[in-house]
Each structure stands twice: as structure tokens, then as C-alpha cells.
C-alpha positions as CSV (number, residue, x, y, z in Angstrom):
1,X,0.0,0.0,0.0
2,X,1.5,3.5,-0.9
3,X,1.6,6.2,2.0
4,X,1.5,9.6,2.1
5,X,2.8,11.8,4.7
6,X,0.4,15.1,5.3
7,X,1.3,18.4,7.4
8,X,0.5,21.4,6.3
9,X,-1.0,25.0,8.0
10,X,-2.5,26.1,4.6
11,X,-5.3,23.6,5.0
12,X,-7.2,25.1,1.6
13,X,-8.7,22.2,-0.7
14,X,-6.7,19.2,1.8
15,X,-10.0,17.8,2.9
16,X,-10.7,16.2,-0.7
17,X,-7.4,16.1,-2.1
18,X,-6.8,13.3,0.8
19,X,-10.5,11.8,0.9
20,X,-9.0,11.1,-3.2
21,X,-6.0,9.6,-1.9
22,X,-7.5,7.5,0.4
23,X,-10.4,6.4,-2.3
24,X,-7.5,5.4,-4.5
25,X,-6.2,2.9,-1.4
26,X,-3.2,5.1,0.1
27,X,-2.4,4.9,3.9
28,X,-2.8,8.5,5.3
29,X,-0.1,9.7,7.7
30,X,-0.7,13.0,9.3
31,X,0.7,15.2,12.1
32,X,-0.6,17.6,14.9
33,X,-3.8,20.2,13.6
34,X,-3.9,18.4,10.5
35,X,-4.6,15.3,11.7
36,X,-7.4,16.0,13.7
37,X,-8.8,18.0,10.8
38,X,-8.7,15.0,8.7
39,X,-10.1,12.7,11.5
40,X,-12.8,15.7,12.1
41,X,-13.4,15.1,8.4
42,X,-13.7,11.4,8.2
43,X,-10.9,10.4,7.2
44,X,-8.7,7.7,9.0
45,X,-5.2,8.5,9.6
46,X,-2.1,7.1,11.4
47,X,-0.2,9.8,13.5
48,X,3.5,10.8,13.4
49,X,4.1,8.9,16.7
50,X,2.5,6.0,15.5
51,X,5.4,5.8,12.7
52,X,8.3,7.1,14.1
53,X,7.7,5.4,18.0
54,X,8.5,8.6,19.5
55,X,6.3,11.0,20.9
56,X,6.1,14.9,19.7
57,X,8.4,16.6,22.1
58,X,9.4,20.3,23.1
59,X,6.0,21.9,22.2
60,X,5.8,20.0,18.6
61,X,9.1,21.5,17.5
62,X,10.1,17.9,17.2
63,X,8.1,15.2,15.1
64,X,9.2,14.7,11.4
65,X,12.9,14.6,12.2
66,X,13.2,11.1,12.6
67,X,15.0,8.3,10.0
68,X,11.6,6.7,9.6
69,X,10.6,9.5,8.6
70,X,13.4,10.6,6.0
71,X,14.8,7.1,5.5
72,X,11.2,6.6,3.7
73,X,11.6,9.8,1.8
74,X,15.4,9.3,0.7
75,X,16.0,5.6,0.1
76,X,16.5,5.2,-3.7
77,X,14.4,2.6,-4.7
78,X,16.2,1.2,-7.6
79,X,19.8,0.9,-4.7
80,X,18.9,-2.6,-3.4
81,X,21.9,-1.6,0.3
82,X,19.3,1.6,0.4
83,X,15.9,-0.9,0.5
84,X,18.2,-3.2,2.5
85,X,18.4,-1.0,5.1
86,X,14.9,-0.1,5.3
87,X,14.1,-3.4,6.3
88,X,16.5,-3.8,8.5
89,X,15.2,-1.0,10.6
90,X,11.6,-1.7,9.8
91,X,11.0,1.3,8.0
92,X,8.1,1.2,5.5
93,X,8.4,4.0,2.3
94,X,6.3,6.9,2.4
95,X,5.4,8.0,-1.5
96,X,4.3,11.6,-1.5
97,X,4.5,14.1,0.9
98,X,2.0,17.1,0.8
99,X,3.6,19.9,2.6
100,X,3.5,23.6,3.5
101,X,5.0,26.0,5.7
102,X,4.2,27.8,9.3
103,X,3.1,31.3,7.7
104,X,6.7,33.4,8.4
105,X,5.6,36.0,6.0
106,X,2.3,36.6,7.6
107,X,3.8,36.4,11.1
108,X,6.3,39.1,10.8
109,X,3.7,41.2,8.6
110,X,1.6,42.1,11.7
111,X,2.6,45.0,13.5
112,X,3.9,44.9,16.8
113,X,5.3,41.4,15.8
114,X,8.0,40.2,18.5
115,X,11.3,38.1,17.8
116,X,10.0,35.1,19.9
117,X,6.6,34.9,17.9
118,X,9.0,35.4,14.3
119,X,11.1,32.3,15.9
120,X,8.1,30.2,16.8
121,X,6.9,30.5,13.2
122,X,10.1,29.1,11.5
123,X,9.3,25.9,10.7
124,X,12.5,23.3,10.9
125,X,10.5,19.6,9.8
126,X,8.6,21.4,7.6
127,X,11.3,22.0,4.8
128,X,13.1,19.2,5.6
129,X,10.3,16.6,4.4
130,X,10.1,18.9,1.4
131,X,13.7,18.8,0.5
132,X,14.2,14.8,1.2
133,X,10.6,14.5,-0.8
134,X,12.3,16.7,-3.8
135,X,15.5,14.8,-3.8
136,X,14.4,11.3,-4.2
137,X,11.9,12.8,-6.5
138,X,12.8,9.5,-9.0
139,X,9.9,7.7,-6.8
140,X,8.5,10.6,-4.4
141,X,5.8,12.9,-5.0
142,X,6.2,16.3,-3.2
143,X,3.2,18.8,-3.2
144,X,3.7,22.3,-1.2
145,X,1.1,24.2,-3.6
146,X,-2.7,23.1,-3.0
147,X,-2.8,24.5,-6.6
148,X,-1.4,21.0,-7.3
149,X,-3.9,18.9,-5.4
150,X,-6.1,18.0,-8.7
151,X,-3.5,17.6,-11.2
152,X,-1.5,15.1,-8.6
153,X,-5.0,13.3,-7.8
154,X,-5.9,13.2,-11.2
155,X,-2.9,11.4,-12.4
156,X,-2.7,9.0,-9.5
157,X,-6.4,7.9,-9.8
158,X,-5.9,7.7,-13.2
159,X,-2.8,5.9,-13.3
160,X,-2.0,4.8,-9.9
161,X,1.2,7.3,-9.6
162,X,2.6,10.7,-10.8
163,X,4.2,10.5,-14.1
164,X,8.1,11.5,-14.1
165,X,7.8,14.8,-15.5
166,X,5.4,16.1,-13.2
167,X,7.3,14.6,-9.8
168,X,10.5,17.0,-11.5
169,X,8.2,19.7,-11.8
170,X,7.0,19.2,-8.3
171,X,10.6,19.0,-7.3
172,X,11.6,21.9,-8.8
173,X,8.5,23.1,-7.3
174,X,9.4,22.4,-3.7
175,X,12.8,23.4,-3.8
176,X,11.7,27.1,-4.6
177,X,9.2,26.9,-2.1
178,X,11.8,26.3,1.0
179,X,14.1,28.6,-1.0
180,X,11.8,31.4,-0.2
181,X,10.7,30.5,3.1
182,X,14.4,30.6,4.1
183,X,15.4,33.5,2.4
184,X,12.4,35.5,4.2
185,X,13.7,34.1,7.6
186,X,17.3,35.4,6.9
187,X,16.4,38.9,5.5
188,X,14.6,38.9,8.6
189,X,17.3,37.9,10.7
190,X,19.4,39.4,9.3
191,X,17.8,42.9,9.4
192,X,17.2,42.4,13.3
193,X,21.4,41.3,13.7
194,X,22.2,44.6,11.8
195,X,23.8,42.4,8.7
196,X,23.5,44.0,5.6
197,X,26.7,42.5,3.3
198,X,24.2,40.1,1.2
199,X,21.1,41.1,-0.1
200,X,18.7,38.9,-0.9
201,X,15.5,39.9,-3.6
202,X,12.3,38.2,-3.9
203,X,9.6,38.8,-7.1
204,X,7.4,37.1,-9.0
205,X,6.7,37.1,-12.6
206,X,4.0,39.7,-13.3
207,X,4.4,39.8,-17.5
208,X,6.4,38.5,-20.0
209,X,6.8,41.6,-22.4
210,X,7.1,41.7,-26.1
211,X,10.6,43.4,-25.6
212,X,12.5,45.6,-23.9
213,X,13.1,49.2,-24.4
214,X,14.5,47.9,-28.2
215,X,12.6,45.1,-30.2
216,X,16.4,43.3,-30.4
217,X,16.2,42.6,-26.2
218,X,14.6,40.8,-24.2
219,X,12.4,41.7,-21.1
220,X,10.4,40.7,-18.2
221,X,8.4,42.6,-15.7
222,X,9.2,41.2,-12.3
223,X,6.2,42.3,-8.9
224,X,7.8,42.3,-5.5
225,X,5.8,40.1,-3.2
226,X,4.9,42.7,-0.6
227,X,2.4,45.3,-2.3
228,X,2.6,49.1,-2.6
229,X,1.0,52.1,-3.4
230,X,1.2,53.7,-6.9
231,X,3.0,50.7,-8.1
232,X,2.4,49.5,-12.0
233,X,3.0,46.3,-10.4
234,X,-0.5,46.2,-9.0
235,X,-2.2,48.4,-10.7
236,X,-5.4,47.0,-12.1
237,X,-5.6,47.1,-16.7
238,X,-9.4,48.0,-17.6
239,X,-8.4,49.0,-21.1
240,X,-5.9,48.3,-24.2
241,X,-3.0,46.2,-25.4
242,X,-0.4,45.1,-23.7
243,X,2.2,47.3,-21.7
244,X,5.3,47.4,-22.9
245,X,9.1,47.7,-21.2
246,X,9.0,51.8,-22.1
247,X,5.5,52.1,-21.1
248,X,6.5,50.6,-17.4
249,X,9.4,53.0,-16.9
250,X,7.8,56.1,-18.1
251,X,4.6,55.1,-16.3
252,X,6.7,54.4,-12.9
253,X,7.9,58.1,-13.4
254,X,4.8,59.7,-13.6
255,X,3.2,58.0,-10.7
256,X,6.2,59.1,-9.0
257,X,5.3,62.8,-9.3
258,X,1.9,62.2,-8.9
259,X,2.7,60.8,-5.5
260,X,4.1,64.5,-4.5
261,X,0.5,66.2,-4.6
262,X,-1.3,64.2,-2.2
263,X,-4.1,67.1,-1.1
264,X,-4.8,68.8,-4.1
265,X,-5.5,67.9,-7.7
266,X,-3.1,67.2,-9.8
267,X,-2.0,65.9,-13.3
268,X,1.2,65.4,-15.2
269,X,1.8,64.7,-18.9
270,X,5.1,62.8,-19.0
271,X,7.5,61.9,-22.0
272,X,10.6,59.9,-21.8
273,X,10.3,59.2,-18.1
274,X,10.0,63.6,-17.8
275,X,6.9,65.3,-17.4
276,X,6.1,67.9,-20.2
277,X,3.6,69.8,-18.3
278,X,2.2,69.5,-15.0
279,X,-0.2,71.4,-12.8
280,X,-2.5,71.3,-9.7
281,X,-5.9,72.9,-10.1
282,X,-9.4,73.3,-8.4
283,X,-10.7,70.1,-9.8
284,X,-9.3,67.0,-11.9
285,X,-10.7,68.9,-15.3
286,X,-8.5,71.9,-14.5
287,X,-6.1,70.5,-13.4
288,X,-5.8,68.5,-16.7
289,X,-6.3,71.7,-19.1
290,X,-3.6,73.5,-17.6
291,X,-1.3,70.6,-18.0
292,X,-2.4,70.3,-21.3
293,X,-1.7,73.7,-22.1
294,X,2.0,73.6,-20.8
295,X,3.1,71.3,-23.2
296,X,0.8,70.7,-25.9
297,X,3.6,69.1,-28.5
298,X,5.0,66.9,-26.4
299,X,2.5,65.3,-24.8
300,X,1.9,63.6,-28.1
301,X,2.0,59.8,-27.2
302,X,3.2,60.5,-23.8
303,X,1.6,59.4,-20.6
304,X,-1.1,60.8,-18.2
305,X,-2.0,60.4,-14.4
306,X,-3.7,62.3,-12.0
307,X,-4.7,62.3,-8.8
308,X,-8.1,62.7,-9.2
309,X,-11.1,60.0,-10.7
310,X,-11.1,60.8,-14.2
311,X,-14.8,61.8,-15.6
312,X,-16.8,62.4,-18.4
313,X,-15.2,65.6,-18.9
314,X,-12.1,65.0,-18.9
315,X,-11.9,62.0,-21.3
316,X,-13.5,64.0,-23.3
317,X,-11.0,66.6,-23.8
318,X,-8.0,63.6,-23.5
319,X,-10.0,61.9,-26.2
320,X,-8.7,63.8,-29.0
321,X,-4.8,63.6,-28.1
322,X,-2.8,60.7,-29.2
323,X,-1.4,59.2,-25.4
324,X,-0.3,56.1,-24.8
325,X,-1.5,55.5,-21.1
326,X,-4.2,57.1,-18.9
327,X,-3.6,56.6,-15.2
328,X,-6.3,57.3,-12.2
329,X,-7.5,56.2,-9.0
330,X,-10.3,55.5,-10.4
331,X,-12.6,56.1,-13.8
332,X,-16.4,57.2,-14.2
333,X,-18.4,54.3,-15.9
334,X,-19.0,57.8,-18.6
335,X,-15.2,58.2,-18.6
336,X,-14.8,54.5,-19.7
337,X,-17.4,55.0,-22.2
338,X,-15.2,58.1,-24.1
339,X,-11.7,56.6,-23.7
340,X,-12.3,52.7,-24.7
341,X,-13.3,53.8,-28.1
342,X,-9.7,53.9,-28.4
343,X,-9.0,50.1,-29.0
344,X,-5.3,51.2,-27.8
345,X,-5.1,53.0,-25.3
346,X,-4.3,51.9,-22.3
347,X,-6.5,52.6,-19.4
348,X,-4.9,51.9,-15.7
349,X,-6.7,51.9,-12.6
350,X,-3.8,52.4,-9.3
351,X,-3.6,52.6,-5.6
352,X,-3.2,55.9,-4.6
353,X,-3.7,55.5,-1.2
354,X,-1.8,57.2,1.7
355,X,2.1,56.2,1.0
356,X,4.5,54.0,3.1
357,X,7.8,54.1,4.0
358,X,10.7,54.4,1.4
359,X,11.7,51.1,-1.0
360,X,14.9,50.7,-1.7
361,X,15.7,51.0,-5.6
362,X,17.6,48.6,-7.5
363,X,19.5,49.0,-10.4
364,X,21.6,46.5,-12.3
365,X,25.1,47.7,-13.7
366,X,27.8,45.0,-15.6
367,X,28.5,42.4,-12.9
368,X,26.8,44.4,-9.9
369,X,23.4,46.1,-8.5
370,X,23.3,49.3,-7.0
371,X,20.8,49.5,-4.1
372,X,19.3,53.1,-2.4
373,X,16.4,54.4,-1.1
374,X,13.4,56.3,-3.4
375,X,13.9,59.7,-3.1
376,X,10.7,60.5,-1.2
377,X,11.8,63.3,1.2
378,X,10.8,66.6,0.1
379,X,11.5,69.3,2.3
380,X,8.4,72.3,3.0
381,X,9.9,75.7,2.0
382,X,9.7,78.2,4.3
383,X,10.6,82.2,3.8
384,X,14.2,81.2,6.1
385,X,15.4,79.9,3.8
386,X,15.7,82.4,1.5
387,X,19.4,83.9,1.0
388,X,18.9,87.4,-0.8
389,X,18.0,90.7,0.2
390,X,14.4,89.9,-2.1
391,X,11.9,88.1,-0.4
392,X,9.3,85.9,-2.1
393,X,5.7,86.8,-1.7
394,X,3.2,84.5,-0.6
395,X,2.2,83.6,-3.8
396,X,5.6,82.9,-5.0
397,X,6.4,80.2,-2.2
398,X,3.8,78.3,-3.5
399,X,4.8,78.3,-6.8
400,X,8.2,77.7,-5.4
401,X,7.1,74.7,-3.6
402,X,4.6,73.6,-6.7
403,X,7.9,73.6,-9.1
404,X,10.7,72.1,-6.3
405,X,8.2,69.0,-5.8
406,X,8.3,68.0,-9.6
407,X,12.1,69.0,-10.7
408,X,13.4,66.7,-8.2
409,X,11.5,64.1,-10.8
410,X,13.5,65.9,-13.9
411,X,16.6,64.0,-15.1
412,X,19.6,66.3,-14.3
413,X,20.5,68.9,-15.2
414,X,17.1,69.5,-14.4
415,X,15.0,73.7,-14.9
416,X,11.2,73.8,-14.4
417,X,9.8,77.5,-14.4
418,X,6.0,77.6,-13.4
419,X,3.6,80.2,-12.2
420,X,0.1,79.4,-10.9
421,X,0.4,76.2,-9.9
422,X,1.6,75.3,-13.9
423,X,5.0,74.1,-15.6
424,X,5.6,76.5,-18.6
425,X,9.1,75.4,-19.4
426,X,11.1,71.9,-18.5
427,X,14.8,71.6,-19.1
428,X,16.4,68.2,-18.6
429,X,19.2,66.0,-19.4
430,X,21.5,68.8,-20.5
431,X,25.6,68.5,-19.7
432,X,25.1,72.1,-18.0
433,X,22.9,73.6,-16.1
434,X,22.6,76.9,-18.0
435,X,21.9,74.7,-21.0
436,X,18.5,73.7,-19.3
437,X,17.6,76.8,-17.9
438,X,17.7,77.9,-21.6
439,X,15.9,75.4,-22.8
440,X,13.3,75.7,-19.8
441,X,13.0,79.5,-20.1
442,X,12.3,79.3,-24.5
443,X,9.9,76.4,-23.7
444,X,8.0,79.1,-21.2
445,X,8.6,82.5,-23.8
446,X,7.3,80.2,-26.2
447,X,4.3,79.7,-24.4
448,X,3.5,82.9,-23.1
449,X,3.4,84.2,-26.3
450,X,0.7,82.3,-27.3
451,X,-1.2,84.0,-24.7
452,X,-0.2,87.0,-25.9
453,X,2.0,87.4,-22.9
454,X,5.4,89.0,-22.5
455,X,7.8,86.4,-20.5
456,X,9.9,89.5,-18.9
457,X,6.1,90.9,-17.1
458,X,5.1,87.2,-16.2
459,X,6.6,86.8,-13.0
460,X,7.6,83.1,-13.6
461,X,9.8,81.5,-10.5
462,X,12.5,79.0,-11.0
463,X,13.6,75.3,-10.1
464,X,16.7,73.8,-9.9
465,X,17.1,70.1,-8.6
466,X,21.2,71.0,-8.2
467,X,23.2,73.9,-7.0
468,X,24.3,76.1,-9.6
469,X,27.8,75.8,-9.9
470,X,28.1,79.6,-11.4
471,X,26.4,82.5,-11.6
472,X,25.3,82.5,-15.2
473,X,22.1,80.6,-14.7
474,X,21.0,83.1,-12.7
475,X,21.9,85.7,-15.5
476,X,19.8,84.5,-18.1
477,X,16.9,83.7,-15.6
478,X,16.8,87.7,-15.4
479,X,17.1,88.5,-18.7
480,X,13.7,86.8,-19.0
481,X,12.0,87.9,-15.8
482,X,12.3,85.5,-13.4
483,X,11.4,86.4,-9.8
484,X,11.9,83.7,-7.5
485,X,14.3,80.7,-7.8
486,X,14.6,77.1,-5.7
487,X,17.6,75.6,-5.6
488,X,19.7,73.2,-2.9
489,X,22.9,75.4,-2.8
490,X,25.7,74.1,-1.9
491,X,28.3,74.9,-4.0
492,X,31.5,77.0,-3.1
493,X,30.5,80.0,-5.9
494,X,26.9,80.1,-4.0
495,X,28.0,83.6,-2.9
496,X,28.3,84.1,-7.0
497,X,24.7,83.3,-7.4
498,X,23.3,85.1,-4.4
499,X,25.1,88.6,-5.8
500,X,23.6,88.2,-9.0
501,X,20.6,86.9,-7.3
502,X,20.3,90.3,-5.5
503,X,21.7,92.1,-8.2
504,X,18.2,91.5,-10.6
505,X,16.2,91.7,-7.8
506,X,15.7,88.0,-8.0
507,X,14.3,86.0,-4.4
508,X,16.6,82.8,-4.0
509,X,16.0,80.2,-1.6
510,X,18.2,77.4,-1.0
511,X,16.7,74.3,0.8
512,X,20.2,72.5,1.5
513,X,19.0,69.1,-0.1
514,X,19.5,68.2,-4.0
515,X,17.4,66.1,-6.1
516,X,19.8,64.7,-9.0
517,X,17.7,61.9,-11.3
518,X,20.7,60.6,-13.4
């Protein structure tokens, strides 16, 4: 008669997978809660003790780890010393083992969770079954997944036994089961020893994707097991084709910003993983339109997200413009109606709930990773921190504060000028600084012109994610009228700055933290 040796905590679907077993004529071994779950159920079983001749000891932290327990699981079949030995020692083979772990994950999820209730939830027989199961997987079946339970009952009441290629699969199967259990006991551990020289990275396969950011590579799209908010990782597709490698990254970026206007509405256009207009309004609608009208050309097959649930109105004034990807917390059933007319154009639905901590960031180089926190400080300014004789008014800090909460999001060298609560001019990516603040400060002429607007009378302020490293960035923000500039400071020429800061009557504030975006 075949046995099989059942423990598990995730008790989902066991009831029948075992009442098949034991319809097919296998002998039932069980342990501890599952055992009288099955007997509850039923089903007749014979206990650990009752097979090993030892009783459960030290509050059940002892009971698998016995040789007739893993002298059933290991002994090759085909060795004829290995069977030899078996009945020598009267040890009867056990032919599949259905198996999963104490919840670690869970355990150390709840908050206020202790070290003594993390250690009691490391479970030490547990794995051990799996990997002797797995190893010896030539004539044992081993089933962690109750994902598994019909395929495995299928076969065997069809058959009598698991073919080959599934008991590898189930192997292979088992083996990355324990590898993540024990790799989510020693990054806890290891965090709570202060050990940080290995780092050890857990996701799961979200999307294969056509290819990467060219057609020539290769790409996947990887979720990290714990969930967060404004993640594309878990953001829910209503609408469109398939995201693509470029679509991820640019999207990730814009979410990104989005995520620095929590309390007020908010939208970003976004190109190339940089927004091309942005702006906070009194609604979603207007908050949309004045983004729109920052950056009309570029937001041609760019990206969109705001803050706000996207309606009727809205989508209607998006559904003209080519975009690739429209991003909410939520859409209107009238919204959906307008925008999935467009057969491509994807629609996202993502948590934007109240943020967590800081994830680290990881980023592959040849042969290494680099590893840092998300840049998710952003400092309040305040009226201190202005260095010039100039003050800012009232309505300038805001604007101030508007623009330093989105050019930290610019790739360096990163300009933003804005008024209003609106970008009018983005300059990123340039070798110098003075190179973006040019191309930020034509961007906003070019736009105040069209409404009929001189850029000198505007009373535009300025953002600079980095220190400027002379003074000459300052120079041509007053040949075009700026009034107010953000910037970290920091450099030894600051003095530079401040002089021809004061010189054009220009407020400056330096905050004393940068915001490169390489």
C-alpha cells in the first residue's frame, strides 16, 4: 500500500485532495492540527508517533525529524543496500508528501510582531520533508502548492502514480518553495542582527513583455511580493493592449510625481520618463487643461495620471490627443465610455492611497546592482530659507514649492519655471545647467506668447534640482523675468549666485537638499 505523509498549515482544498488519496487505497499519515482535521473530516489516519515510535516533544518543534521518517523519503528505490536497510530497521516507504509551511511571511507582517513569535513560526521539519521529498523525486511525489492537489490526484487515480515529468516539476517546485521561506527568515534575521553584506531579492513574474526598451532585447516585468502604493505592479488594466518595457518606466515616473500632490489635484503629462507639463488645479478637469496647455507638442504619445477619478469631462477633452497610457485612481463608468473607443489606449486603474515608508531601488550595472532608497523626502519651504535681500511673496512660495516638488522628478540637469500652480518650461538631461535653464526659459517664452503674454512681465519663479555651480544661470533667468528661484545650494561659488541673485532683484531660496535623477 502506498503512503502519504500530510502536514500542512495552509489547510485550503486538503480535505478532498486526501479523501481522493485514500479512495485510490493510500495509507494516510498525518501530524498535529492536521490530523485531527482530517479525522474531524472522516478520514482515518495514522499519526506521526504512531510511525516514528517517538512521541512529539518540546511543544511540537520535534516530530518529522526522525530516519523513519526521511529514511522513507530518501531511500533510492532502484539501490537494493538503500531498500536493505529499510528493512532492516523496519521502515516502511512513504510515496508523496503534501507539505506547506508555518506562515513566516504573515507572522512578521503584523505589527507589533516580537522576535520570539518570528522564531516560533520558523518551521524546521517542515522544509526538511520537502527537500528529502524533492530529492528522491525518481519515486516521491512532493506537493507544497494546493494548486497542485487536482493535477496530482488526477494522475494517480488515473494511473496509480505521478508521471516523471510532473514529480520533476513538483521537485523543482518544492525546492523554490523552502528557497523562499528561508530566504524570508534570513532577511529577517538578518535585518534584526544589523547584517546587511548580502542582499537577498524576492519577485514574482507579473508579465512577459514583447521586448524591452528595443525590439532586439529581451524583457520581463518582475512584482515584489509585498504590495505598494502607486505601483504599476499592481495596478489593475481595464483597457488596451499590452504594456510594454518603455510604457513601465515612463509610467513608474509619472506615478512618481503624482505621488508629490497628495491634497490637491493634480496631473502630469510625462514623455521619456519627464513630465512635459504639470499642474495642480481646483478640480481633476482643470487640473488637466492647464497641463495640457504647458506642453501641448509633447504630450503627443506621452503618458497621463492624476490624482483625481477621471470623468466624463475629462476623457473628453483627452480623447482627441494621441497618449499612450491614462492613469487614475479610479474612472467614471461615462469616462470609460469616451476613452475605450480607443482600441489602444491603455487605461490603468492604481492605488493611490496614503504612502508607506521608502523602498529601496535597485538597479543593475555589468556584474553588480546598485541599491538606495526612493527619493521620497521633500523638504516644505519656508521664507528662512531664503538667502537674498528679495523676499518671495506668498504667492511665489507656492509656486516655489509647486515647481521644487516635480524637478526633483526631472533627469539632471534639471529647470522647471512655473507660475500658478503650472510648468511653462522643463529643461532636462543637459551637460550644464545653464543649457536647461535655456531650454526651460524658450519652452516658457514660447508659451506665453501664445497667450499673448510677455515672459519679462510674467513673474515666472525658478527650479533647480542641483546647485548652480556659477552664476550664469541666474543671469539669463533675469534677462527673462524670473522672480523667485529654488535651488539646494551648496556649491563653493553660491556667494556668486546670491550677488547676481540680488543684483536682478531675484528672491533665492536654497533648501540644503539636492534632487539629482541621473
Amino acid at each position: 500500500m502506498k503512503r502519504a505523509l500530510v502536514s500542512v498549515s495552509d489547510k485550503t482544498g486538503l480535505v478532498p485532495f486526501v479523501q481522493g488519496l485514500q479512495t485510490a487505497g493510500w495509507q494516510i499519515i498525518a501530524t498535529g492540527g492536521t490530523q485531527r482535521l482530517l479525522e474531524d473530516s472522516g478520514i482515518h489516519t495514522i499519526g506521526i508517533s504512531e510511525v516514528t515510535g517517538f512521541p512529539e516533544i518540546c511543544d511540537g518543534r520535534v516530530k518529522t525529524l526522525h530516519p523513519k521518517v526521511h529514511g522513507a523519503l530518501l531511500a533510492r528505490r532502484d539501490e537494493p543496500s538503500h531498500m536493505q536497510a529499510l528493512r532492516d530497521n523496519e521502515i516502511s516507504l512513504i510515496d508523496l508528501v503534501c507539505v506547506n509551511l508555518y506562515p513566516f511571511r504573515r507572522t512578521i507582517a503584523k505589527e507589533g510582531v516580537t522576535m520570539a513569535d518570528a522564531i516560533e513560526n520558523i518551521d524546521i521539519g517542515g522544509p526538511s520533508m520537502l527537500r528529502s521529498a524533492a530529492k528522491n523525486y525518481n519515486d516521491v511525489t512532493v506537493v507544497c502548492d494546493p494548486a497542485d492537489y487536482p493535477m496530482v490526484l488526477s494522475e494517480i487515480q488515473s494511473q496509480g502514480n505521478t508521471t516523471p515529468e510532473t514529480r520533476l516539476q513538483l521537485s523543482a517546485k518544492a525546492y523554490t518553495h523552502t528557497a523562499e521561506y528561508d530566504m524570508c527568515i534570513a532577511t529577517f534575521m538578518r535585518r534584526a542582527a544589523g547584517l546587511n553584506e548580502k542582499l537577498f531579492l524576492e519577485y514574482d513574474l507579473r508579465q512577459s513583455l514583447r521586448y524591452g526598451e528595443n525590439p532586439h532585447q529581451q524583457a520581463k516585468f518582475y512584482a515584489a511580493m509585498q504590495p505598494v502604493p502607486f505601483s504599476l505592479a499592481t495596478a489593475r488594466q481595464i483597457h488596451g493592449k499590452e504594456l510594454s518595457y518603455n510604457n513601465i518606466q515612463d509610467a513608474n515616473a509619472a506615478l512618481n510625481i503624482v505621488r508629490e500632490f497628495t491634497n490637491t489635484p493634480f496631473c502630469v503629462g510625462l514623455k521619456h520618463m519627464n513630465p512635459c507639463g504639470a499642474a495642480i488645479g481646483t478640480d481633476g478637469l482643470d487640473a488637466w487643461r492647464k497641463a495640457y496647455e504647458a506642453d501641448k507638442v509633447s504630450i503627443f504619445g506621452g503618458i497621463v495620471a492624476t490624482n483625481c477619478t477621471l470623468t466624463k469631462q475629462m476623457a473628453e477633452q483627452m480623447h482627441p490627443i494621441f497618449l499612450e497610457i491614462i492613469m487614475a485612481p479610479a474612472f467614471t463608468p461615462e469616462a470609460l465610455e469616451v476613452l475605450t473607443t480607443k482600441k489602444n489606449l491603455r487605461l490603468l486603474e492604481v492605488d493611490m492611497s496614503a504612502d508607506a515608508a521608502p523602498q529601496m531601488q535597485y538597479v543593475s550595472v555589468n556584474g553588480g546592482l546598485l541599491a538606495q532608497e526612493q527619493d521620497m523626502q521633500t523638504l516644505p519651504l519656508t521664507k528662512e530659507m531664503c538667502v537674498t535681500t528679495t523676499q518671495p511673496t506668498n504667492e511665489q512660495l507656492t509656486d516655489l514649492q509647486f515647481a521644487w516638488r516635480i524637478v526633483k522628478h526631472v533627469k539632471s540637469n534639471a529647470i522647471l519655471v512655473a507660475k500658478n500652480g503650472r510648468t511653462y518650461g522643463v529643461g532636462a538631461g543637459q551637460m550644464n545647467r545653464v543649457g536647461s535653464a535655456a531650454i526651460a526659459l524658450k519652452q516658457a517664452e514660447e508659451a506665453l506668447k501664445a497667450e499673448e503674454q510677455d515672459i519679462r512681465d510674467a513673474g515666472l519663479i525658478m527650479a533647480s534640482d542641483g546647485f548652480f555651480p556659477f552664476a550664469d544661470s541666474v543671469q539669463t533667468a533675469a534677462q527673462y523675468g524670473i522672480r523667485a528661484i529654488v535651488q539646494p545650494g551648496g556649491s563653493v561659488r553660491d556667494q556668486e549666485s546670491i550677488d547676481a541673485a540680488n543684483e536682478h532683484g531675484i528672491a533665492m531660496l536654497m533648501t540644503g537638499m539636492r534632487h539629482f535623477k541621473h
